[in-house]
C-alpha positions, 0 to 999 in steps of 0.5 A: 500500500502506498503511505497516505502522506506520499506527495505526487507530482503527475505531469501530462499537457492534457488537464483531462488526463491529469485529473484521471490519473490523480482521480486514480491515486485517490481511490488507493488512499493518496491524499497529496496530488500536484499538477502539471502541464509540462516538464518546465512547470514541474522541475520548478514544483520539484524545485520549491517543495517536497514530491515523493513520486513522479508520473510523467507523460511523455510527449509533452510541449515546452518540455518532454517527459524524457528531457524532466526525467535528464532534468531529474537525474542531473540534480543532485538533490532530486536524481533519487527521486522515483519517476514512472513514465506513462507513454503510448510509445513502444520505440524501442530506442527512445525506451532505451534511452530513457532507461540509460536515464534512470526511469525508475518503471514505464508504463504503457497506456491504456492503463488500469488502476490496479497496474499503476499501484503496482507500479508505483509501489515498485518504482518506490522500492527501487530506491538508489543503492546508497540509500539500501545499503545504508547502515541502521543505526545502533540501538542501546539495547541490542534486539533480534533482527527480524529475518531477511527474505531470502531473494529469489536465485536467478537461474545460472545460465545453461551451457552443454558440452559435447564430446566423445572424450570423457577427459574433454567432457570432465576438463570443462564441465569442471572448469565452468561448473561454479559459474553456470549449470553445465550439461555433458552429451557424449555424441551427437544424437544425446546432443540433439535431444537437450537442444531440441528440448522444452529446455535448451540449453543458452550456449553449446560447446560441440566438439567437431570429430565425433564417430555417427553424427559430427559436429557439424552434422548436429549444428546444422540439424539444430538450425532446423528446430525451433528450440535449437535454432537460435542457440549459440555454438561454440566449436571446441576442436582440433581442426585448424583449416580454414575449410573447416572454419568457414564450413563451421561459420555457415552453419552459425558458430558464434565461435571456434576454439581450437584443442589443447584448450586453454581455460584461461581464452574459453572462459571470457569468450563463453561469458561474452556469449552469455551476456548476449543470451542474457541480453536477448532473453531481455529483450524478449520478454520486453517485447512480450511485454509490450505485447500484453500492453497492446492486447490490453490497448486494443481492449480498453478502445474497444470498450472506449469506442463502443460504451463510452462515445455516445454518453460522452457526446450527450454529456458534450451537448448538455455542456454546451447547452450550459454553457450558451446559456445566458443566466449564468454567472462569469465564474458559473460560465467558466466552470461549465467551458472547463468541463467542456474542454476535458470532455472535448479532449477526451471525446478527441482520443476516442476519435482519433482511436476509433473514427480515424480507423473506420475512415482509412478502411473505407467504413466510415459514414458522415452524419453531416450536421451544421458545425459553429466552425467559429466556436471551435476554433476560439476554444482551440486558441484558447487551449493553446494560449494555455499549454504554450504560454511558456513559448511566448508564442502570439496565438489569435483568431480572426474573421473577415465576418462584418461586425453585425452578420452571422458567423457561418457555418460548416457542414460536417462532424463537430467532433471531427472538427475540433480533433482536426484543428486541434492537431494543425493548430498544434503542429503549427505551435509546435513548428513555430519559433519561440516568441512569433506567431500562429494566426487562424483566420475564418474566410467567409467563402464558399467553401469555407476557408480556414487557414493556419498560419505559422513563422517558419517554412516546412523543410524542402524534402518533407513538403511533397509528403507533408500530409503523408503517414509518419512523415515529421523532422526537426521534431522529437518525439513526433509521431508523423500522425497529426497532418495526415490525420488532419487531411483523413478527417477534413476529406471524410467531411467532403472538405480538403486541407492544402499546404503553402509554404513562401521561404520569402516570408519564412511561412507555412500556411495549411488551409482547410476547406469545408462545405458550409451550411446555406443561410436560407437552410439555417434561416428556414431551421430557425422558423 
């Protein structure tokens, strides 16, 4: 269980999800929870008071998770510090990397609450070395210690030793016992039996000159079974040809020793290899890991899609009912637009886990309704004022509508909408320079016409493969989804989105197009 007094410290740029995941720490007792927006506002609550934990998002604006977690680790007052990130991604580089960092745990979303309490609970006991094997102190009265749990032994790496000689069989059996749990065969078909066990040995020293079946003979039968084929041969032998060398290297020995043996060159070459098996074994379970997180994605979206949307976007739409509503207060009004925001971001992953994949498989259906593309495009600004403060970037919204007329109105998906504008109003602050600015302008035409603008030209190589999938540079931590998801949900609204970059004015403009609703149909729903 975790002490009721632990201070938490969770990061994400999505309030919705900072909420959730604090949400999720109260219902296991936590009753100290702080928030923040990115890795800059974090590292200066680290900086002023205590946290016992951190939980961080990974990709996040201003300041990523895996640049807090460096930050972290290069201070000498915080680098003890647990910090769990909680990510989407499954690269197996930028895992790594922050692993060489310090990440006490990762966590891969979708998530359940009962697996970030274990994983919370284990990055808290993996507390730095120094501070586990710091000395108790001494007490007046000596008392019995309470007994230590015995540690769970690892396995010893396996090695089997293959030769028709019982000297050659007892020579290394008895020089790598005290290290590994060894395995004699004295021919090759016992060979082949433990290789091609449930239980294969991690590395095969294979004497070459046996009578029956030679060492080759078994190498490359191994080669032929699933249990074997990936298993390590050492060729122990005294052929010296370079014939036999590379006869032996064809069939995959990692190695060749040649006869008499010398203990003191096989020793350090057997331990090379099997830090290798050790690290492939890793490995493996890693992506077995990530596996099991993928099933427990396609789950909890599975679930999302089905059970959660519609109750969502009818909560959406009393939100928003609320919210137009002219009786309420300033304060009420502000109060209601927040629910609105969390329930749009949240209603925004849905669509882009669900509706994006029905659009790319030819399977989704437009139910085209009149979209406030005004409304949409205020509440996105206003967001990104918010998340991209720090940046000192300008961020406006305009319309040529003359003062007095009727905004216009899109045909299309309101939901749709915002995740389409959303992610190009990000892209573009994410690709804008600190202190410049990022405008969205409304054209009053037919179609509409929104277009986003930003400081800074789209590098020459990308710009034919702009809107194309993974396509990103200059970026860390992007996915390459964002334009292209853009471009699906615009064409799926019968709409088009378009890109023109000027090296003159150092500019990138993406414009949208949409179908707009007639004022005669709006004037004639209104009667």
């Amino acid at each position: 269980m975790i002490p009721k007094n632990t201070i938490f410290l969770v990061v994400d740029d999505f309030e919705s999800m900072r909420k959730v995941t604090a949400a999720q720490l109260r219902t296991h007792g936590v009753e100290k929870v702080l928030l923040a927006a990115d890795g800059s506002e974090a590292l200066r609550i680290l900086k002023k008071q205590r946290v016992d934990i951190v939980l961080s998002d990974w990709n996040m604006p201003v300041m990523t998770g895996l640049e807090l977690l460096k930050a972290v680790r290069a201070n000498e007052e915080l680098r003890g510090l647990p910090f769990v990130m909680i990510t989407a991604e499954a690269e197996r580089e930028r895992v790594a990397e922050a692993i060489a960092n310090g990440v006490s745990d990762l966590l891969v979303k979708p998530y359940t609450s009962d697996r970030l309490l274990t994983r919370i609970e284990k990055a808290m006991q993996r507390k730095p070395r120094q501070l586990q094997e710091a000395p108790a102190p001494v007490a007046d009265v000596a008392q019995p210690a309470p007994a230590a749990p015995v540690p769970k032994e690892k396995a010893r790496p396996t090695i089997l030793v293959v030769d028709d000689t019982p000297d050659n069989l007892h020579l290394l059996s008895q020089l790598f016992k005290d290290e590994y749990r060894v395995r004699v065969a004295h021919n090759g078909k016992k060979a082949l039996e433990i290789c091609c066990a449930d239980d294969p040995p991690d590395l095969v020293l294979l004497d070459i000159m046996m009578p029956d079946m030679d060492g080759f003979e078994v190498a490359r039968r191994m080669r032929e079974h699933p249990n074997s084929e990936t298993i390590p041969v050492i060729f122990v032998t005294a052929m010296t040809g370079d014939e036999a060398r590379l006869k032996g290297l064809e069939l995959g020995a990692v190695d060749f020793v040649t006869k008499p043996i010398d203990p003191e060159v096989l020793k350090p070459r057997v331990r090379n290899f099997l830090r290798y098996v050790e690290l492939h074994k890793q490995l493996q379970a890693d992506y077995d890991g990530m596996l099991d997180a993928a099933r427990l994605r396609e789950e909890v979206e599975q679930i999302t899609r089905h059970d959660m949307k519609g109750p969502l976007a009818g909560v959406l739409g009393l939100v928003q009912a609320l919210a137009d509503d002219s009786s309420l207060g300033r304060k009420q009004t502000e109060l209601v637009r927040s629910v609105e925001e969390t329930a749009l971001q949240l209603l925004d992953m849905i669509n882009l886990s669900s509706e994006l994949y029905k659009i790319e498989t030819g399977r989704f259906t437009l139910n085209a309704q009149p979209v406030k593309v005004g409304d949409v495009l205020r509440r996105i600004v206003e967001i990104s004022r918010t998340t991209f403060r720090e940046r000192g970037l300008t961020i406006s919204v305009d319309t040529d509508v003359p003062m007095g007329e009727e905004m216009p109105v899109a045909l299309g998906d309101a939901m749709l909408c915002y995740s389409m504008f959303q992610n190009l109003v990000k892209n573009a602050c994410e690709a804008a320079p600190g202190d410049s600015r990022v405008t969205v302008e409304l054209k009053d035409e037919t179609p509409l016409r929104i277009e986003i603008r930003n400081t800074g030209a789209v590098p020459a190589d990308i710009r034919g493969r702009f809107f194309d999938k993974f396509v990103t540079k200059g970026k860390p931590g992007g996915t390459g989804l964002g334009t292209y998801s853009a471009r699906l949900l615009a064409q799926a609204q019968n709409g088009d989105i378009l890109l023109d970059v000027s090296d003159v004015e150092n500019t990138t403009t993406v414009t949208v197009v949409l179908p707009r609703e007639a004022k005669s149909a709006r004037i004639q729903a209104a009667s």
